[in-house]
DRENDREN-772748 format. One record per residue: residue number from 1; x negated, y, z of N, C-alpha, C in turn. Coordinates in steps of 0.001 Angstrom, whole numbers, padded with zeros to 6 digits, always signed. Layout:
// DRENDREN-772748
(NUM; (X; Y; Z); (X; Y; Z); (X; Y; Z));
...
This chain:
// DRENDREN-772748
(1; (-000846; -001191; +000000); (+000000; +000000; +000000); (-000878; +001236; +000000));
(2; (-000791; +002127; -001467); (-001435; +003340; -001323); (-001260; +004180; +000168));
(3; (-002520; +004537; +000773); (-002617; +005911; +001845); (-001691; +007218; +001658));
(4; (-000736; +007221; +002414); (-000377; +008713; +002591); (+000009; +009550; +004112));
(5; (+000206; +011199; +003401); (-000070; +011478; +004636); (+001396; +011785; +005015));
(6; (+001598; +012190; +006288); (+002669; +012023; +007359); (+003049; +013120; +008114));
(7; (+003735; +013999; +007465); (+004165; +015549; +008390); (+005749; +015164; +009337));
(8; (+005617; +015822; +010425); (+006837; +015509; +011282); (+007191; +017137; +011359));
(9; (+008021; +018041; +010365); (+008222; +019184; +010817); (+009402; +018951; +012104));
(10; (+010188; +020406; +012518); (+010966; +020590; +013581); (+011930; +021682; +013141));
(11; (+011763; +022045; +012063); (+012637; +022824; +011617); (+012945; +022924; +009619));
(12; (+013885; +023312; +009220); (+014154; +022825; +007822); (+013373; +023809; +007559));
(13; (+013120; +025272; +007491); (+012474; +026421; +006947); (+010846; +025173; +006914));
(14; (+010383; +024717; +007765); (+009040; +023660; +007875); (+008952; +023184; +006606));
(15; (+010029; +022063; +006614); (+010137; +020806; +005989); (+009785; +021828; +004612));
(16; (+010760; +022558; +004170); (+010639; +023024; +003052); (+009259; +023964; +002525));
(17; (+008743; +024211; +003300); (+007397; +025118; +002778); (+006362; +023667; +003004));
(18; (+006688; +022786; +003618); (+005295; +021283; +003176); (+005994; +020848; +002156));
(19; (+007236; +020750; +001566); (+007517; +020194; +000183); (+006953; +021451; -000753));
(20; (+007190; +022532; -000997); (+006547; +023466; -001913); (+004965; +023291; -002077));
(21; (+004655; +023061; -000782); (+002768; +023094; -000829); (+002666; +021928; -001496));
(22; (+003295; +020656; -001387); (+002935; +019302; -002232); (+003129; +019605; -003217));
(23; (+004362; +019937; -003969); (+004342; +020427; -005396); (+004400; +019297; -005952));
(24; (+005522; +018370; -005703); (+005792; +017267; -005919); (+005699; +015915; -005956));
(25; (+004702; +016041; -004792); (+003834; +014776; -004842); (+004679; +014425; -003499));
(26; (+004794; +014999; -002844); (+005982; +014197; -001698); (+006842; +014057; -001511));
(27; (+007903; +013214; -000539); (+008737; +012762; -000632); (+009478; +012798; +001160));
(28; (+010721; +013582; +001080); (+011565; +013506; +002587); (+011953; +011944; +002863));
(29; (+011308; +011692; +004051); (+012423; +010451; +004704); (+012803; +010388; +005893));
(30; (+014146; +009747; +006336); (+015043; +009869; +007002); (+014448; +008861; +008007));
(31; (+015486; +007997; +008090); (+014963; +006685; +009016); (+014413; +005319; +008367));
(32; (+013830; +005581; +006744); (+012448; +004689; +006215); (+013258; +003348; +006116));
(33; (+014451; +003114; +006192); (+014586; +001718; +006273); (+014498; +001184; +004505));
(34; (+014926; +002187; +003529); (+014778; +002116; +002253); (+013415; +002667; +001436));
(35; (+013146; +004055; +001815); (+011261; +004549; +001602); (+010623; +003403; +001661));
(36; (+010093; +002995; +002991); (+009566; +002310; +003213); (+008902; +001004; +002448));
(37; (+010261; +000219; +002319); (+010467; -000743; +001328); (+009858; -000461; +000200));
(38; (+010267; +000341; -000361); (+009688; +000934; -002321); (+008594; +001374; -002233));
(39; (+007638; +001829; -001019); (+006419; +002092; -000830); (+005341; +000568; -000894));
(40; (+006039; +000148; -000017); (+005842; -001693; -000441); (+005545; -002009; -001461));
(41; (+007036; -001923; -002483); (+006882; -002728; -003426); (+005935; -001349; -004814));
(42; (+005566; -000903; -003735); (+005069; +000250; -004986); (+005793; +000690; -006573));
(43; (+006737; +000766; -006000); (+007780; +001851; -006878); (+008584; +003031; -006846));
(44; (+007391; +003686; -005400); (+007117; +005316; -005754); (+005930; +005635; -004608));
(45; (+004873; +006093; -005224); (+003607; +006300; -004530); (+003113; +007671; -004462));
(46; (+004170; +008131; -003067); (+003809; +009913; -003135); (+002713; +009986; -002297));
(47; (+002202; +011431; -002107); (+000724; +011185; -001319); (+001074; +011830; +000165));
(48; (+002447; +011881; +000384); (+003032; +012809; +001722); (+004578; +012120; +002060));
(49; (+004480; +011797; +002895); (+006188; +011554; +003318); (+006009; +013262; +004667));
(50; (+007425; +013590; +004219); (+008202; +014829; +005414); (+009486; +014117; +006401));
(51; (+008943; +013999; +007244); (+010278; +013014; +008215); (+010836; +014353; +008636));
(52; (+012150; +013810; +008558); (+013298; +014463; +008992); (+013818; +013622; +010756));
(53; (+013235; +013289; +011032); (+013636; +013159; +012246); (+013962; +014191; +013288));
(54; (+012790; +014622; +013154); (+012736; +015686; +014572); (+013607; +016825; +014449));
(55; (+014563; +017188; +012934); (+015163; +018501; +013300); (+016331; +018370; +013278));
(56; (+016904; +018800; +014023); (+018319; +019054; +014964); (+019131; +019063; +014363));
(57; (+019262; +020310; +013065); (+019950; +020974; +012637); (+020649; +019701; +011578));
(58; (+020008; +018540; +011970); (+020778; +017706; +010453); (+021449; +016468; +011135));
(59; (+021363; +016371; +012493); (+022573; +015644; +013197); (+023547; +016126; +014009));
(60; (+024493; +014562; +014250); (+025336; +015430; +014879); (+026956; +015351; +013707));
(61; (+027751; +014764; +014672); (+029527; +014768; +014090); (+030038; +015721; +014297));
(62; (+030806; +016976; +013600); (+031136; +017748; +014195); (+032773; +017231; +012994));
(63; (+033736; +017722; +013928); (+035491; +018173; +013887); (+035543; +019629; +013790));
(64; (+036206; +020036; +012650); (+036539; +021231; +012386); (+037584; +021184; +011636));
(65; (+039440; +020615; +012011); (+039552; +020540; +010668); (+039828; +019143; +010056));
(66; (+038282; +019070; +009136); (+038195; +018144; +008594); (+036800; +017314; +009663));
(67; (+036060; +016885; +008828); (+034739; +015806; +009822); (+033346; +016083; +008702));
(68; (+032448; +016780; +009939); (+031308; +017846; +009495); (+029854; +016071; +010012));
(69; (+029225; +015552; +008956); (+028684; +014588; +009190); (+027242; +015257; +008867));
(70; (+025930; +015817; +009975); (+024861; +015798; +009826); (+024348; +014598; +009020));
(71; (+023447; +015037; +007881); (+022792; +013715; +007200); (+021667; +013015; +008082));
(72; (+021223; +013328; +009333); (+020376; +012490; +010114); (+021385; +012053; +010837));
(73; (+022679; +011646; +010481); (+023218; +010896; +011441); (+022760; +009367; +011423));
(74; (+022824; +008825; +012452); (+022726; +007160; +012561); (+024051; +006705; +012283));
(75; (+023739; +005255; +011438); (+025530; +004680; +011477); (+025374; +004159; +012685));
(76; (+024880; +003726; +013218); (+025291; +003227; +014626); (+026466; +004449; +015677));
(77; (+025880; +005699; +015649); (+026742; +006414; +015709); (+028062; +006713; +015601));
(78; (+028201; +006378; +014026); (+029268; +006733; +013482); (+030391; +005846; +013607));
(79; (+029876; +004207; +013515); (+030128; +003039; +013705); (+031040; +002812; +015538));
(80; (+030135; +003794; +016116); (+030586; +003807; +017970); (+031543; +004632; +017651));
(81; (+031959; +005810; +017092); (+032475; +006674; +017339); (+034047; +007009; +016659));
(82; (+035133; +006732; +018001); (+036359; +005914; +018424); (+037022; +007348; +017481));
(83; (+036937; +008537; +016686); (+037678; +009061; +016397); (+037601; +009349; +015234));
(84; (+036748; +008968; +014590); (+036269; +008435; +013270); (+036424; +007110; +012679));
(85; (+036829; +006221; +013495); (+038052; +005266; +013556); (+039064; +005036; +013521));
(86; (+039575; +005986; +013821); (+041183; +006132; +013824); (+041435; +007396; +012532));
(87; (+040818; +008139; +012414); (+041029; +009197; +010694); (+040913; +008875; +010264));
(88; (+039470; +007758; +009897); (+038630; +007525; +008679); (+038229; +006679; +008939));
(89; (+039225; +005189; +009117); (+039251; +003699; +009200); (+038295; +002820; +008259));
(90; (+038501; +003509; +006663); (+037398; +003016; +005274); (+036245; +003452; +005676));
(91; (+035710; +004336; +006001); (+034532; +004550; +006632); (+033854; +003910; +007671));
(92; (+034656; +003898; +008544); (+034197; +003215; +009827); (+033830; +001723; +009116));
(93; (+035319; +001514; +008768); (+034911; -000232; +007992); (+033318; -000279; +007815));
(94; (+033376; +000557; +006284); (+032078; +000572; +005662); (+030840; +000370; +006723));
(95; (+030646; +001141; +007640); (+029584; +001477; +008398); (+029258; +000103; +009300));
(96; (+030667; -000018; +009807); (+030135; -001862; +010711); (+030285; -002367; +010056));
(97; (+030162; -002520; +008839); (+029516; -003777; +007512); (+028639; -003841; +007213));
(98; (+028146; -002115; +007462); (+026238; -002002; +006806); (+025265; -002994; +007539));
(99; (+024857; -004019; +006680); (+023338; -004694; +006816); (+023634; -005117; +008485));
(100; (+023254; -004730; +009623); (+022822; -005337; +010798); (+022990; -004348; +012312));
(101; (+022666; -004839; +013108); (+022799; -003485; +014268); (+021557; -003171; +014267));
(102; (+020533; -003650; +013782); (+019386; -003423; +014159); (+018861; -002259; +013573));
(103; (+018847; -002433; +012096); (+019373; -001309; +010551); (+019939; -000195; +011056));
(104; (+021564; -000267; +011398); (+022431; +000477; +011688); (+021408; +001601; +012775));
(105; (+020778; +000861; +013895); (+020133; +001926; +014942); (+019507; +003044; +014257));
(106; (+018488; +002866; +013222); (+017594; +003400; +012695); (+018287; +004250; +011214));
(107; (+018996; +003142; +010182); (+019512; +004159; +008806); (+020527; +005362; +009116));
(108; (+020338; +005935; +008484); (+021153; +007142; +008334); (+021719; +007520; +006840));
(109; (+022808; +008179; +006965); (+024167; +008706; +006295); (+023413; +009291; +004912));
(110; (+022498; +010019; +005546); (+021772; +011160; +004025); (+020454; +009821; +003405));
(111; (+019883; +009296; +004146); (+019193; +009109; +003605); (+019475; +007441; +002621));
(112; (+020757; +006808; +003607); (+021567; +005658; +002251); (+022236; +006562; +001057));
(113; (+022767; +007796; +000931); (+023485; +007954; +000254); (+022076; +008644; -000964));
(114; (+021422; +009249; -000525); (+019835; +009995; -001555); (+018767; +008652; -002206));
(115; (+019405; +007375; -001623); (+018420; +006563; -002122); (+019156; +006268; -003569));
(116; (+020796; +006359; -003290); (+021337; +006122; -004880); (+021622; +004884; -005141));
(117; (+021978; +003916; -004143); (+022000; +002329; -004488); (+023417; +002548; -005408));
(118; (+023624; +001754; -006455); (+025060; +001284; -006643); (+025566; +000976; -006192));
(119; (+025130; -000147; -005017); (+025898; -001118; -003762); (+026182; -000731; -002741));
(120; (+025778; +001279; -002339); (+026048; +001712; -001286); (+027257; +001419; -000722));
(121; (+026947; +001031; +000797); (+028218; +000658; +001445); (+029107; +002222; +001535));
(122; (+028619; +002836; +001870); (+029734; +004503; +002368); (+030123; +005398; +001438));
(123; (+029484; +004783; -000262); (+029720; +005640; -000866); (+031143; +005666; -001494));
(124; (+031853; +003958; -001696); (+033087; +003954; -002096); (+034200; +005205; -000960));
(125; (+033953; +004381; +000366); (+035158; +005395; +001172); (+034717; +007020; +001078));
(126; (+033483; +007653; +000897); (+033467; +009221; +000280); (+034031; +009372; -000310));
(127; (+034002; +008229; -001734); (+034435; +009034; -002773); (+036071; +009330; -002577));
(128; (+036630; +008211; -002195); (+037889; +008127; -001628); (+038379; +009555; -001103));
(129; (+038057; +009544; -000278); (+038020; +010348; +001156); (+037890; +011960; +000567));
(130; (+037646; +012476; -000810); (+037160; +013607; -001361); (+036174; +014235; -000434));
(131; (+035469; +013816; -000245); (+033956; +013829; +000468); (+033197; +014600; -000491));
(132; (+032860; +015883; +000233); (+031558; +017053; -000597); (+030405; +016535; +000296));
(133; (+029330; +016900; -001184); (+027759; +016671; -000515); (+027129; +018676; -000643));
(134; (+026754; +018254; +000922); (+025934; +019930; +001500); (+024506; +019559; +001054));
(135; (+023787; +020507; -000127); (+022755; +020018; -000163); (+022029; +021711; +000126));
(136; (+020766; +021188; +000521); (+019775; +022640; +000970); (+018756; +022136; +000439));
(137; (+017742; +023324; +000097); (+016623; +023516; -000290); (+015611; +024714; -000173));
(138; (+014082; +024812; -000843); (+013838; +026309; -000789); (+014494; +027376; -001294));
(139; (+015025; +026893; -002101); (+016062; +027797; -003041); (+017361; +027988; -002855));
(140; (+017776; +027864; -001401); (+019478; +028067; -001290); (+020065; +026449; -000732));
(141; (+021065; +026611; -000561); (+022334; +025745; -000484); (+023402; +025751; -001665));
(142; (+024196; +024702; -001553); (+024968; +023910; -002724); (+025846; +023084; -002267));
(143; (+027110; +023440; -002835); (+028193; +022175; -002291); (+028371; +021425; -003964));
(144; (+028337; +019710; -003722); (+029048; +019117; -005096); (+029608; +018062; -004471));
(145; (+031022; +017931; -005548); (+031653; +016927; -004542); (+030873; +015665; -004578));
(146; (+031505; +014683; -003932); (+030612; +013519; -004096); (+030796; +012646; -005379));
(147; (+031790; +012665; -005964); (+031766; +012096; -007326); (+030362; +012373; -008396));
(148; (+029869; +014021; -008196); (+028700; +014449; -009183); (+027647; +013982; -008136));
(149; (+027419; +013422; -007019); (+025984; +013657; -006370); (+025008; +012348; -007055));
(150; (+025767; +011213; -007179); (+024951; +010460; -007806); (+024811; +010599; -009650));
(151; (+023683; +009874; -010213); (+023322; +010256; -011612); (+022654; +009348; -012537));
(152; (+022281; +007870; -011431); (+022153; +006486; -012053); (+021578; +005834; -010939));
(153; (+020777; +004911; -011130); (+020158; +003512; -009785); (+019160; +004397; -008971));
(154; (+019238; +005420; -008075); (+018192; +005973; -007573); (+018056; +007160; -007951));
(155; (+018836; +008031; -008321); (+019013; +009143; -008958); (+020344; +009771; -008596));
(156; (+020035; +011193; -008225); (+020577; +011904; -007447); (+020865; +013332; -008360));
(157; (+021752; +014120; -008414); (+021659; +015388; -008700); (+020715; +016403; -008148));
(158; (+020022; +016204; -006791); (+019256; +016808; -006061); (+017823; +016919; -006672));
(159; (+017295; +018328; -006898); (+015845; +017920; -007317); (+014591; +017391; -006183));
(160; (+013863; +017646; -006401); (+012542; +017124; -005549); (+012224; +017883; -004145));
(161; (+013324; +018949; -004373); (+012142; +019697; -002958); (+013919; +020186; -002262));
(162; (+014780; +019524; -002883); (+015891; +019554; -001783); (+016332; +018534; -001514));
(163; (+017618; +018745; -000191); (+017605; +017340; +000668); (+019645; +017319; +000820));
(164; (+019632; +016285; +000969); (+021293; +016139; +001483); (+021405; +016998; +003018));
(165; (+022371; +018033; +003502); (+022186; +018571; +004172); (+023345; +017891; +005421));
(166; (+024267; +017957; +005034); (+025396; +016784; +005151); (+026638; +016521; +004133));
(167; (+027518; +015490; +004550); (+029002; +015220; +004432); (+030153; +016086; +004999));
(168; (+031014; +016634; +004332); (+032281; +016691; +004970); (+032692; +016099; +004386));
(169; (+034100; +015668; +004816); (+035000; +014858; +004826); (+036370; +015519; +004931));
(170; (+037208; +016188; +004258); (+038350; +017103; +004530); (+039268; +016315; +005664));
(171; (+040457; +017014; +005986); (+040911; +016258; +007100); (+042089; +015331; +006171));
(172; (+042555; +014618; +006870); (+043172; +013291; +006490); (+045171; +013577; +006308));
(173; (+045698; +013746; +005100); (+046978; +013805; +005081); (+047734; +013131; +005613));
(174; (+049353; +013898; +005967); (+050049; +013451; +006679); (+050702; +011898; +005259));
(175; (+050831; +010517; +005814); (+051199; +009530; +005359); (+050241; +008953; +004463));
(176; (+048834; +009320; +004857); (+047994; +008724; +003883); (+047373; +007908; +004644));
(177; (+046754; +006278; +003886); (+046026; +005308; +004637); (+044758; +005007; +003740));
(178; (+044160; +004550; +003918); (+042950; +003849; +003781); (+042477; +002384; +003895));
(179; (+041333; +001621; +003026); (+040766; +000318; +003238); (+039378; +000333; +002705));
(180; (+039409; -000214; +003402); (+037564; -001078; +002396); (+037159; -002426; +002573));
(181; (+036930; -002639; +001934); (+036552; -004147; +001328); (+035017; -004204; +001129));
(182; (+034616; -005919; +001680); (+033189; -005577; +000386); (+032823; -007674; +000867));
(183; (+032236; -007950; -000466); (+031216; -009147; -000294); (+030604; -009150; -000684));
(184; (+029798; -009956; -000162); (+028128; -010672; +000073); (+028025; -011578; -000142));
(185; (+026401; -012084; -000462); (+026540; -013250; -000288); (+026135; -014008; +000705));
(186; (+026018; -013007; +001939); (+025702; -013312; +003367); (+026351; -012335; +004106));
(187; (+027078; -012317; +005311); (+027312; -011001; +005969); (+026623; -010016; +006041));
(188; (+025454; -009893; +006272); (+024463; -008621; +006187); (+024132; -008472; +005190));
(189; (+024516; -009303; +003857); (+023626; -009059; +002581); (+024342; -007514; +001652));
(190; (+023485; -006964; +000848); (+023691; -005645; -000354); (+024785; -006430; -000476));
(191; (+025580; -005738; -001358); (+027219; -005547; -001657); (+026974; -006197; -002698));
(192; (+027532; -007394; -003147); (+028002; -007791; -004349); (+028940; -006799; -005371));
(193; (+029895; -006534; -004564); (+030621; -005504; -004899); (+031368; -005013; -003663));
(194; (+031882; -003686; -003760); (+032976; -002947; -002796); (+033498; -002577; -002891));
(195; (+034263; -001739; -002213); (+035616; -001152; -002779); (+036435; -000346; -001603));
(196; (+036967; +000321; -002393); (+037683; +001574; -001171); (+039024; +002227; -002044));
(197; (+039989; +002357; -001146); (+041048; +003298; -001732); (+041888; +004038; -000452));
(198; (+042476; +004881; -000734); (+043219; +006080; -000453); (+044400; +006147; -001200));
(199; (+045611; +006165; -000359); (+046517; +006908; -001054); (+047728; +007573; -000261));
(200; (+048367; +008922; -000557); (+049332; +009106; +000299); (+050925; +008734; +000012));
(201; (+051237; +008428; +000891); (+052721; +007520; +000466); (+054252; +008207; +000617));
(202; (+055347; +008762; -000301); (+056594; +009276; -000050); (+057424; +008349; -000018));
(203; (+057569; +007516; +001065); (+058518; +006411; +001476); (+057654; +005133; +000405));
(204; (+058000; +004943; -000676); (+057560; +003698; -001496); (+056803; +004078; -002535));
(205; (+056836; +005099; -002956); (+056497; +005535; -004164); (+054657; +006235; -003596));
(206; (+053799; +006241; -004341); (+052264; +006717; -004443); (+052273; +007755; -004920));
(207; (+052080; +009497; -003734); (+051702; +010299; -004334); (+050368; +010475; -004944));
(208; (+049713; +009790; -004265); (+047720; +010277; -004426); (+047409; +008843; -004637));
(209; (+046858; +008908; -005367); (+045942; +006966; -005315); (+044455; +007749; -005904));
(210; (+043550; +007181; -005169); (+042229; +007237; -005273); (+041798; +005959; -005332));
(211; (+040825; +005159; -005797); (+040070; +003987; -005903); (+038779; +004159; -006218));
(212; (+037771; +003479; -005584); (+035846; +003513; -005959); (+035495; +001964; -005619));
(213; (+034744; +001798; -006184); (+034277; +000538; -006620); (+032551; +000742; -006543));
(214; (+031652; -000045; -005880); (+030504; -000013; -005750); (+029817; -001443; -006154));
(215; (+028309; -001217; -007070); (+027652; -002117; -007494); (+028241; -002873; -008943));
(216; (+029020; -002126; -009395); (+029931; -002581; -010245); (+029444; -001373; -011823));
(217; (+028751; -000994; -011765); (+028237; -000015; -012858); (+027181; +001012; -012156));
(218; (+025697; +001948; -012954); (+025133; +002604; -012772); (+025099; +003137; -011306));
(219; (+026578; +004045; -011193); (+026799; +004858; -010052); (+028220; +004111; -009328));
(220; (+028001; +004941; -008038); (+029475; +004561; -007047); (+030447; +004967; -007974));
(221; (+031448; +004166; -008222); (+032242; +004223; -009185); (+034122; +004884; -009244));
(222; (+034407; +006425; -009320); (+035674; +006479; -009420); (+036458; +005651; -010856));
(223; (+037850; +005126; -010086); (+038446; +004645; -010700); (+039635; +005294; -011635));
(224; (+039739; +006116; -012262); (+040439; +007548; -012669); (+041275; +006455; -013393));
(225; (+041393; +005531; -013717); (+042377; +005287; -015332); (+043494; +004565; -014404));
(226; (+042867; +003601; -013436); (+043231; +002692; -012274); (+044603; +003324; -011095));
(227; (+043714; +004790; -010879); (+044149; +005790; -010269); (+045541; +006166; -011256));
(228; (+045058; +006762; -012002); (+046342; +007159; -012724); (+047459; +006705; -013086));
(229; (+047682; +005730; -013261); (+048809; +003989; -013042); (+049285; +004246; -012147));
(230; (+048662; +003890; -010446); (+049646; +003969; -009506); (+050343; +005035; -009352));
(231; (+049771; +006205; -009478); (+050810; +007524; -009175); (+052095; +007459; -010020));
(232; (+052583; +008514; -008328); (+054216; +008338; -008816); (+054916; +006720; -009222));
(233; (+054200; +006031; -008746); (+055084; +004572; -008896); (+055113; +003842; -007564));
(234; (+056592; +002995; -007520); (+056389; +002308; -006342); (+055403; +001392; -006447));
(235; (+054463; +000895; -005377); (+053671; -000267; -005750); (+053666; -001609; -005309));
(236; (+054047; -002170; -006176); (+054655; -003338; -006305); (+053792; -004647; -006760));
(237; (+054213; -005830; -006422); (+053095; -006661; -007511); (+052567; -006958; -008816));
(238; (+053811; -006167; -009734); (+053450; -006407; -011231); (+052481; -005053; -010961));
(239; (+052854; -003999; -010612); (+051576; -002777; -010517); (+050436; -003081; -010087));
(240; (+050240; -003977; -008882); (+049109; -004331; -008472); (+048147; -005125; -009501));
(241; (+049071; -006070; -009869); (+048223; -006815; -011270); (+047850; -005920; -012057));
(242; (+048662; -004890; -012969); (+048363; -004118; -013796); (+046659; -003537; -013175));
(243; (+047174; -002926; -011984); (+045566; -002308; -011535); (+044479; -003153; -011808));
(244; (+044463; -004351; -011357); (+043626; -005490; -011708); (+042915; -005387; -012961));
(245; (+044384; -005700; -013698); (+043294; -004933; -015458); (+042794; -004450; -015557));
(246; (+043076; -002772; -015207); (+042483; -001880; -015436); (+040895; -001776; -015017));
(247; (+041184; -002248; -013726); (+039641; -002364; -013102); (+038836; -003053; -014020));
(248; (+039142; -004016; -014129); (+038153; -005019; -014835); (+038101; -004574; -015865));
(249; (+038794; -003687; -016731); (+038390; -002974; -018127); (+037314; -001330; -017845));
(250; (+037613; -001181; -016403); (+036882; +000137; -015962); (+035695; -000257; -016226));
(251; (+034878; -001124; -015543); (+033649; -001173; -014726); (+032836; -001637; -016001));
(252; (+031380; -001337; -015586); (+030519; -002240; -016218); (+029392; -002533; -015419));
(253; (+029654; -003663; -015032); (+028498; -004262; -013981); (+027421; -005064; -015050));
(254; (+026412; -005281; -013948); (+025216; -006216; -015178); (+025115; -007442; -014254));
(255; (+024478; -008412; -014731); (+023816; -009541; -014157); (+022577; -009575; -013599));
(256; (+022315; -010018; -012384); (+021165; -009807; -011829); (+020473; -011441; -010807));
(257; (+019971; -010701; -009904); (+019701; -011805; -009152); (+020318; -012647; -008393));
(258; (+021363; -011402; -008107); (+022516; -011966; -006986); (+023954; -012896; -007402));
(259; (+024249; -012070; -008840); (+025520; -012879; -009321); (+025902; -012364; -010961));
(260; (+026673; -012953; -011572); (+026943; -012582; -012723); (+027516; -011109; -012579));
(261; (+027287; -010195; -014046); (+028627; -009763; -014647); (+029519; -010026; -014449));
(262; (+029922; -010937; -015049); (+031560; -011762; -015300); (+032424; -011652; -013877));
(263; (+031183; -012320; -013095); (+031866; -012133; -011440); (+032168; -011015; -010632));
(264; (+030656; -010443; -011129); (+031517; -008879; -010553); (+032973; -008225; -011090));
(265; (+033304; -008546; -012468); (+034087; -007800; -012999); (+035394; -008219; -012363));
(266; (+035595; -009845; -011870); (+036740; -010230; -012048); (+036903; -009930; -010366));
(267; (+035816; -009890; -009733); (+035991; -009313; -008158); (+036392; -007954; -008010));
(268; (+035767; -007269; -008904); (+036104; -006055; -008638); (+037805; -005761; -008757));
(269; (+038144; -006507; -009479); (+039707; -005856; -009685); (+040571; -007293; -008371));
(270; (+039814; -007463; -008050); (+040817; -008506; -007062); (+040234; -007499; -005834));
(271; (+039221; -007131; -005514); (+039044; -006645; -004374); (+040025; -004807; -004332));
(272; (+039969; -004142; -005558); (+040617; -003119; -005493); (+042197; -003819; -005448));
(273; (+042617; -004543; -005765); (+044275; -005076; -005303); (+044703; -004714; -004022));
(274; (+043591; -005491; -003737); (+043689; -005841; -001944); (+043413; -004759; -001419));
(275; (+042543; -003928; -001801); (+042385; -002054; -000532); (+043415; -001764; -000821));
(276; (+044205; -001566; -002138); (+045281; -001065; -002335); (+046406; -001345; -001708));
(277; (+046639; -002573; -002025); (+047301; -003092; -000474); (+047404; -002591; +001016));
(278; (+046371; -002943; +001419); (+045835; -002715; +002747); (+046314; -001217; +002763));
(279; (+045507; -000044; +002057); (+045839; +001583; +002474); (+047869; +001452; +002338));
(280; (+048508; +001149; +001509); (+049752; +001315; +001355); (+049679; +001421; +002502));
(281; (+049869; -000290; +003500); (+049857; -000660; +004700); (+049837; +000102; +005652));
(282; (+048480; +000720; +005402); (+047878; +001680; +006602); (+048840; +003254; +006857));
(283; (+049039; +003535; +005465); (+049908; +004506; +005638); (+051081; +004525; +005922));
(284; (+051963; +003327; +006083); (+053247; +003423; +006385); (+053668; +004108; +007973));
């Protein structure tokens, strides 16, 4: 493993004048559970990591409203925390699914969502959830929702010398529910695929349907065509099938180490059935 060096600033004005002095040769990390790894396998060899640990200003749950998520948050945190459970049930899901408790102590919110996996566990219920990404840099601050933050396998809208600052999360409508789904091919294992939906309910009928799908194409995946079907309809089982289609005509997953194409495709639209399900549920 190439030598590099190791700044611990204490404040973001810090962090950001040792990323300008590198001039691109370094790289922010959070809690390393993903850095780390790719430093390993040497598939990115900067000559500086900037830990974000030590500054304040990037943890921390705050309620305003809606739900203000510092990107040095821990999921373990988020995972403990009984009122973020009860708003934002797909989330919580997501979070006590991530990988392990051990993981959970150490990863954090900004730095799973900046690594860009497809298989991110938290990124389906964001997208859901109309979840904006706070990003800062030397050059200012930036809100994009979370649909634009990702841009392919590890690739971010963010350039090099800015950082995820946090999540909000708007607050949660009256009659709307939530789910998330996800398999493995081990309980702690990356997401085969996942899945998340949202929708708000007028007695039977679907005002809002949201759906995201993860590991199932490039980026965390909105389901817009999927989405657009259920609204304004009661949802029923021939609708639910219909969604099914759609999914499986949405996505484009690849074949890899873990499992086919084919399988992802035909999971993906059985697993969006079932959130769909489930949120109706939740919202009644």
């Amino acid at each position: 493993m190439k030598k590099f060096d190791y700044y611990m600033p204490e404040s973001l004005q810090e962090a950001y004048g040792l990323m300008e002095k590198q001039k691109g040769r370094a790289r922010y990390i959070a809690g390393g559970t993903d850095v780390i790894v790719r430093i390993k396998q040497r598939a990115i060899e900067p000559e500086a990591l900037i830990s974000l640990r030590h500054i304040g200003d990037l943890t921390g749950v705050h309620w305003n409203g809606g739900l203000r998520l510092g990107s040095m948050t821990v999921f373990r945190d988020i995972e403990r925390d009984e009122e973020i459970a009860r708003a934002f049930p797909a989330l919580h899901q997501a979070v006590s699914v991530l990988a392990n408790p051990q993981v959970r102590n150490v990863a954090t919110l900004g730095g799973n969502l900046s690594n860009a996996a497809p298989s991110a566990d938290c990124a389906p219920p964001l997208l859901v959830l109309g979840a904006t990404a706070e990003i800062e840099g030397p050059g200012g601050s930036r809100e994009v929702p979370m649909e634009a933050f990702f841009k392919g396998p590890g690739e971010t809208c963010m350039d090099e010398t800015e950082l995820l600052r946090s999540v909000v999360v708007p607050g949660r409508e009256e009659g709307g529910g939530t789910a998330f789904l996800k398999t493995g091919r081990v309980s702690q294992d990356i997401a085969l695929i996942n899945a998340a939906a949202y929708v708000v309910m007028e007695g039977s009928v679907c005002r809002t349907c949201r759906l995201a799908a993860g590991a199932v194409a490039p980026v965390p995946l909105r389901l817009e065509k999927a989405e657009k079907a259920v609204e304004g309809r009661e949802v029923t089982p021939d609708l639910l099938e219909e969604v099914k289609g759609l999914v499986e005509a949405e996505v484009s997953p690849i074949t890899d180490v873990r499992t086919t194409a084919d399988y992802r495709r035909i999971m993906s639209g059985v697993l969006i059935k079932r959130a769909l399900q489930q949120a109706v549920r939740a919202a009644a």
